[in-house]
C-alpha positions in Angstrom: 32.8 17.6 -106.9 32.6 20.6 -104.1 28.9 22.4 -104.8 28.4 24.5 -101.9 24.9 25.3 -101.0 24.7 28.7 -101.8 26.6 31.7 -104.2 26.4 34.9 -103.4 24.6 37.1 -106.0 26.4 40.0 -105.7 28.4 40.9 -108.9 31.4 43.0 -109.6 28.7 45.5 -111.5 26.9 45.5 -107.9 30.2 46.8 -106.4 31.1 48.9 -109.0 27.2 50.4 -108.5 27.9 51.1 -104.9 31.1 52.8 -105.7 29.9 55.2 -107.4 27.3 56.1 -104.9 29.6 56.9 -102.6 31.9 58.7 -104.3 29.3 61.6 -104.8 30.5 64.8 -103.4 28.9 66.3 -101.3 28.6 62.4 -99.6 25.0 61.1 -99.9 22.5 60.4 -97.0 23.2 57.1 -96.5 20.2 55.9 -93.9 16.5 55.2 -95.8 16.0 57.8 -98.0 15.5 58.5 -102.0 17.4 55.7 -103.1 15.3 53.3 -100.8 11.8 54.7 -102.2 13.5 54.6 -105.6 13.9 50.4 -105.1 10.3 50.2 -103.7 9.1 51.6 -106.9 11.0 49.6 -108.9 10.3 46.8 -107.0 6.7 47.3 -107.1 6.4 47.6 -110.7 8.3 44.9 -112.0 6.4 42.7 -109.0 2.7 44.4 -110.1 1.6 45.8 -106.7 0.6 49.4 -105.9 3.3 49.8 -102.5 6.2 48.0 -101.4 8.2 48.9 -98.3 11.8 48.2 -97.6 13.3 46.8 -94.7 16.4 45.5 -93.5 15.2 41.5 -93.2 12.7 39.1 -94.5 12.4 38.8 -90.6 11.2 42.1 -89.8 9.1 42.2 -92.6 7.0 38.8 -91.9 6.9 40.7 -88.3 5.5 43.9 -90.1 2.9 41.9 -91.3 1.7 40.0 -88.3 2.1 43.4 -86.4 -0.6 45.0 -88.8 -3.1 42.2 -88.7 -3.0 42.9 -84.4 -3.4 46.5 -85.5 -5.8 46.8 -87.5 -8.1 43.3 -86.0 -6.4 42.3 -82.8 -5.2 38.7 -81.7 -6.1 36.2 -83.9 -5.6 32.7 -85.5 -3.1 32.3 -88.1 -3.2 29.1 -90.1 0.5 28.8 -91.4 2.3 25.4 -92.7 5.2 23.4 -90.8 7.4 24.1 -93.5 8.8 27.1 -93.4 11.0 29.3 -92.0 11.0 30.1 -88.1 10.5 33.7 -88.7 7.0 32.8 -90.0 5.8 30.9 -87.2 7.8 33.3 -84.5 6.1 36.7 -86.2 3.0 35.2 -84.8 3.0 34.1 -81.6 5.5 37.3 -80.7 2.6 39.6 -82.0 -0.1 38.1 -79.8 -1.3 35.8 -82.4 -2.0 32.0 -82.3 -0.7 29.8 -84.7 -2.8 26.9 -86.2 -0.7 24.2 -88.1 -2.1 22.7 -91.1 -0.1 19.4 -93.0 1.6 20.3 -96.4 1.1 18.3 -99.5 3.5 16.8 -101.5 2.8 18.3 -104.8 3.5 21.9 -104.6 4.5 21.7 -100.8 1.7 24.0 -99.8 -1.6 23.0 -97.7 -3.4 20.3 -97.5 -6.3 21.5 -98.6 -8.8 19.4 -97.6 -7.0 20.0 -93.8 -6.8 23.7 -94.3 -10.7 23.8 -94.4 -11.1 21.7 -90.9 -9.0 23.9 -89.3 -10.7 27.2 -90.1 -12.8 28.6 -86.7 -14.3 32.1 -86.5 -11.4 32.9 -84.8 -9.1 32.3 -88.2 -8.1 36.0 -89.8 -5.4 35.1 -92.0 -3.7 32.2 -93.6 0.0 32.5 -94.2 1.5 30.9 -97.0 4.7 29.7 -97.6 6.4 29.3 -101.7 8.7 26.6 -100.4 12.0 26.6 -102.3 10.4 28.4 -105.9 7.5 26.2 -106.0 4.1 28.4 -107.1 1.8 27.6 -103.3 -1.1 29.3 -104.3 -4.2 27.4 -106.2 -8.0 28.5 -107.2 -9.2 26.2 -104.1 -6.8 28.1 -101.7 -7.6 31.6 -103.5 -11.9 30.9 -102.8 -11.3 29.3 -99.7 -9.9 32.8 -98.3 -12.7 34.6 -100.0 -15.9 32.2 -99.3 -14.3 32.8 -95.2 -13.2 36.5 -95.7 -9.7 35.7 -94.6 -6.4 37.8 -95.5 -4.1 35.9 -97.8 -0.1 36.5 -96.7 2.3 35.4 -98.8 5.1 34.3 -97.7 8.2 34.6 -100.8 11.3 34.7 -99.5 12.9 31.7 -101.6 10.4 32.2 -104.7 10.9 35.5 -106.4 9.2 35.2 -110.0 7.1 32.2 -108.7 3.4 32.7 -110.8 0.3 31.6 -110.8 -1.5 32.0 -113.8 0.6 34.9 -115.2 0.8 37.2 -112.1 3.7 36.8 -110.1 3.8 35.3 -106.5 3.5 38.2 -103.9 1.1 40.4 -106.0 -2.2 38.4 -105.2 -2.5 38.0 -101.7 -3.7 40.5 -99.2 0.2 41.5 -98.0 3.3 39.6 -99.2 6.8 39.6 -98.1 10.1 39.2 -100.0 14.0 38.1 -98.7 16.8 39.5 -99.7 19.2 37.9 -98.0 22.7 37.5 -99.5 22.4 33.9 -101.6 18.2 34.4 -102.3 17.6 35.1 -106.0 18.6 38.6 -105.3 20.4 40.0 -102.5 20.9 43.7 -101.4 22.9 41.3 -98.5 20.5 41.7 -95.9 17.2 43.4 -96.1 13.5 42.4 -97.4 10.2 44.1 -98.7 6.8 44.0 -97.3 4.2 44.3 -100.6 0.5 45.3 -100.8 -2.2 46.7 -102.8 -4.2 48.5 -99.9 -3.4 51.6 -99.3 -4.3 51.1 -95.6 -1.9 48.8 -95.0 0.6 50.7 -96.9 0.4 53.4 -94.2 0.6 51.0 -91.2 3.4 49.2 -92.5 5.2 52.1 -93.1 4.9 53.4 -89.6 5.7 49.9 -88.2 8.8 50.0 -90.2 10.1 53.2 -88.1 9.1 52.9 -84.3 5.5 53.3 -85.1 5.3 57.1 -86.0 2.5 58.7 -87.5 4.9 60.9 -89.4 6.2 58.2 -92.1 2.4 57.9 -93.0 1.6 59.0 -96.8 -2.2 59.7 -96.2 -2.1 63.6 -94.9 -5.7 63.3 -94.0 -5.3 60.6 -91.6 -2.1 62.0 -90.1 -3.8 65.5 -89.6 -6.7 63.5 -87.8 -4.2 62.4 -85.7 -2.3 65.0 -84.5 -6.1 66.8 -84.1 -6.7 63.8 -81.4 -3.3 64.1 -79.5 -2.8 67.9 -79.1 -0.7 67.0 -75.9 1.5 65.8 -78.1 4.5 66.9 -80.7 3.0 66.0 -83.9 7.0 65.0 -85.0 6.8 62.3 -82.0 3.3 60.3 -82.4 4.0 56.7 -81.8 0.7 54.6 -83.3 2.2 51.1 -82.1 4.7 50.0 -80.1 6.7 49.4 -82.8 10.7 48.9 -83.8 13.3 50.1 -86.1 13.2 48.3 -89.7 14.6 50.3 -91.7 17.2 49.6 -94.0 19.8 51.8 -95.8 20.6 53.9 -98.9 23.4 51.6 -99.2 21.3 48.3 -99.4 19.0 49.5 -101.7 21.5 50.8 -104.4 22.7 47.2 -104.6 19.0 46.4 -104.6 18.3 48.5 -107.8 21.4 46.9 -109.5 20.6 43.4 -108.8 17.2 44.1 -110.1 18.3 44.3 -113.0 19.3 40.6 -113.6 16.9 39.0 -112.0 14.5 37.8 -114.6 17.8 36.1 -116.6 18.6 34.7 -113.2 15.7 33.0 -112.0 15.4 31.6 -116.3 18.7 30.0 -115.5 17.4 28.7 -112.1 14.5 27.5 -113.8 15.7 25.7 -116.1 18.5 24.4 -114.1 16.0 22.7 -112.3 13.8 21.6 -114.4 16.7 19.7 -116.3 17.1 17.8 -112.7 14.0 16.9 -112.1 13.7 15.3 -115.6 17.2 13.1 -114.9 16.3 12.0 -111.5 15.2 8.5 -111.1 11.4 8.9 -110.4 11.5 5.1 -108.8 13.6 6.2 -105.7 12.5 10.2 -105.6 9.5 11.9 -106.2 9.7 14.5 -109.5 6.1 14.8 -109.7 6.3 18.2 -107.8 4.4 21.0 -110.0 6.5 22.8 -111.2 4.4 25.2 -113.6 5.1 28.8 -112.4 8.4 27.4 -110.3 11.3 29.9 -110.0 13.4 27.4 -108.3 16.1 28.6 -105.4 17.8 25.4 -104.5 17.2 21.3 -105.9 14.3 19.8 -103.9 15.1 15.9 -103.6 12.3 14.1 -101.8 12.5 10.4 -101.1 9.7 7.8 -102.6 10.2 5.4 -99.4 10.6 5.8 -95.6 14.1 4.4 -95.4 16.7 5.1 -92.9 19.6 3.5 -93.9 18.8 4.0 -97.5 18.8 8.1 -96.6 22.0 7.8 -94.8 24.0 6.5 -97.3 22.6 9.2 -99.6 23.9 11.4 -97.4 26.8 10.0 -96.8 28.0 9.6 -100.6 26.5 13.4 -101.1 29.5 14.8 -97.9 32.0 12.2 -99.6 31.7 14.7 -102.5 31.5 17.5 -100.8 28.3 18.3 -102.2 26.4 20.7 -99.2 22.8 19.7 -98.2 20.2 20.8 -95.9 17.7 17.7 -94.8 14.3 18.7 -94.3 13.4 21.5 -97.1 12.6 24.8 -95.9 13.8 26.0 -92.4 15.1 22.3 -91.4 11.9 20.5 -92.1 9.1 20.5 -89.6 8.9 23.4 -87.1 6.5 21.6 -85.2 9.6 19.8 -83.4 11.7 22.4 -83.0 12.5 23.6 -78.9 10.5 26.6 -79.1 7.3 24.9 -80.4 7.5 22.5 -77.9 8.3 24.8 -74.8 5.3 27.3 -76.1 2.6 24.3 -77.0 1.4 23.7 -73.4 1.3 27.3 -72.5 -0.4 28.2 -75.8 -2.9 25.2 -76.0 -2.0 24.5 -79.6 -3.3 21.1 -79.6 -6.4 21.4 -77.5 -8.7 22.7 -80.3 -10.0 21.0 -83.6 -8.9 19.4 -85.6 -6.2 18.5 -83.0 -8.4 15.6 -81.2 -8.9 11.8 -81.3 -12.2 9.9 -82.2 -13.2 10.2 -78.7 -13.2 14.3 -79.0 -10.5 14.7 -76.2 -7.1 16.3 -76.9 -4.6 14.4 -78.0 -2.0 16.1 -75.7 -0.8 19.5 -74.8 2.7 17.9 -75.2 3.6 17.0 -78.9 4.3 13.3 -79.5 5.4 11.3 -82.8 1.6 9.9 -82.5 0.2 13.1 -82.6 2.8 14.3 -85.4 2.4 11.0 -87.7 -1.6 11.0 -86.9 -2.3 15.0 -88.3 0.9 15.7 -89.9 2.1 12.9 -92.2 3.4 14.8 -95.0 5.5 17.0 -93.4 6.8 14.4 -91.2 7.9 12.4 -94.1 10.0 15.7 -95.7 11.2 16.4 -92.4 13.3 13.1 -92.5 13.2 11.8 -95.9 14.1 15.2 -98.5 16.9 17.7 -99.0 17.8 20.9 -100.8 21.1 21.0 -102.6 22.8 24.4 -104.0 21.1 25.6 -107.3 22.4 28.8 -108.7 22.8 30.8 -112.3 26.4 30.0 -113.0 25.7 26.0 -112.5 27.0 24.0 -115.0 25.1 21.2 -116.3 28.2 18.6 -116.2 28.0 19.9 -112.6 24.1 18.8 -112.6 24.8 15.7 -114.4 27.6 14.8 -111.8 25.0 15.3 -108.8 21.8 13.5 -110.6 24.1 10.7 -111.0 25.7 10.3 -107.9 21.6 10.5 -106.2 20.4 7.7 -108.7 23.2 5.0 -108.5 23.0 5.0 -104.5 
């Protein structure tokens, strides 16, 4: 059958696009510049935000984020999910923050709600969300829940560009949101991502995190002027705010960004669709399709097992590399972080475990050392996408024969 797991979304146009860029005379800048602030504008209005700020990963820009909430309210709690990508979870603890991990559920693979609220302590500051795969995270609950606790809302979209909840796009309702563009998401400028806000505070931090932390890149005059008044030791050209790094991207990166843009709404209707045609073939006795799917702008088939059953998922998988149909197990970022090397190596040092809602009946710790117990006791659902689910390749030039082919092959096994 041979479906890969990904297609690359650049286009012959893209190229073409490029081209022409460079073929200017005299030769462009080619390092961030006005074809970079041309792509955040565009970007920001077809999203609905007031700022967005380019940079050369989703990476760097979920560490942009976590690097402003140190800045501006100092180490902190972070409740993020298990199920995401390691970049998430890393961003934190490398910025001085601690992460607290709350159970998915299995509807729109976002929080557990009803765990999300036992896990909030006055030490909480933010909650990070993750839109696993296309699926719309965000809910009325989760939206009071940050305002009733005066918590910052991060949005994590890197696989759900055009995701909405009630008619505003994913990434424009939180506090600070943050966008992939890696080569096979639902737009690629081949590496690079966007942090997004509507606070013009943050707009002026992130942009000086972006470039080593100087005070120059800031847009508010007033506030850069202060600055230079309080450091009159210093060159006012060389004023680092943070110890921060180089995100930047290029001119290059964002021309292909502009182009793609372009076709990204007919895209994501095809991935849409795409995937909602699966979902209403698959056999709902052996996999769940009860997801929620309103808002979804899907990036890849999510195919999540009813029962816990070994041998059953092995032969799945089994018949799915027989037909050279690529998989990933485990959903977003290979399933559950929380047993991943560097969790484990950091969760004694860390004390991840010794605070509510991490203890038995008794009130004592379960254990500074994560254990199935511990993992199957507080983090069921998670656990059971970790070994039971898989994503399969879902792009805009997939033919439905193609779809028909793979639904059938899942449902006779």
């Amino acid at each position: 059958m041979n479906l890969p797991l990904m297609s690359d979304n650049i286009t012959r146009d893209d190229i073409d696009e490029l081209v022409r860029f460079l073929q200017q005379d005299p030769i462009p800048r080619l390092t961030n510049g006005p074809k970079v602030e041309e792509f955040e504008k565009k970007w920001s209005d077809w999203l609905g935000v007031k700022h967005s700020v380019f940079v050369n990963s989703g990476t760097s820009a979920n560490y942009m984020t976590m690097q402003l909430l140190y800045y501006k309210y100092g180490a902190s709690e972070v409740i993020v999910p298990p199920l995401t990508w390691v970049s998430d979870v890393a961003s934190i603890i490398n910025t001085g923050h601690n992460p607290v991990f709350v159970d998915i559920n299995l509807s729109n693979l976002s929080f557990d709600i009803e765990k999300l609220k036992q896990a909030i302590t006055p030490k909480t500051k933010a909650i990070f969300l993750t839109h696993v795969l296309g699926l719309n995270g965000l809910t009325d609950e989760l939206l009071q829940i940050c305002r009733e606790n005066d918590l910052l809302l991060i949005e994590d979209v890197c696989e759900s560009h055009g995701a909405t909840f009630k008619e505003r796009k994913a990434g424009s309702i939180g506090d600070v949101s943050n966008f992939s563009f890696y080569f096979a998401h639902h737009m690629s400028t081949i590496e690079g991502g966007m942090v997004c806000t509507n606070n013009d505070e943050y707009y002026d931090i992130l942009r000086f995190s972006r470039s080593h932390g100087m005070v120059r890149e800031c847009k508010n005059e007033e506030f850069k002027e202060q600055v230079k008044f309080d450091h009159p030791d210093l060159n006012p050209d060389f004023i680092f705010l943070s110890p921060a790094y180089n995100f930047r991207s290029t001119e290059l990166n964002a021309v292909l960004g502009i182009s793609q843009l372009k076709s990204l709404d007919k895209n994501n209707q095809q991935r849409k669709d795409n995937f909602d045609y699966f979902l209403q073939k698959l056999d709902s006795n052996k996999y769940i399709t009860t997801l929620d799917t309103e808002g979804q702008s899907n990036y890849a088939f999510i195919v999540i097992m009813k029962d816990s059953d070994i041998n059953y998922r092995d032969k799945i998988e089994s018949i799915l590399k027989e037909n050279n149909i690529e998989f990933r197990r485990g959903l977003s970022g290979g399933g559950n972080q929380l047993r991943q090397p560097y969790i484990k190596e950091y969760s004694h040092k860390m004390g991840f475990f010794t605070r509510e809602p991490y203890k038995l009946k008794n009130g004592q710790p379960i254990s500074t050392i994560l254990t199935d117990k511990m993992l199957g006791q507080h983090f069921a659902n998670v656990e059971h996408v970790h070994n039971y689910s898989w994503y399969i390749g879902n792009y805009p030039s997939l033919q439905r024969e193609k779809i028909d082919k793979l639904v059938s092959l899942l449902n006779k096994c």
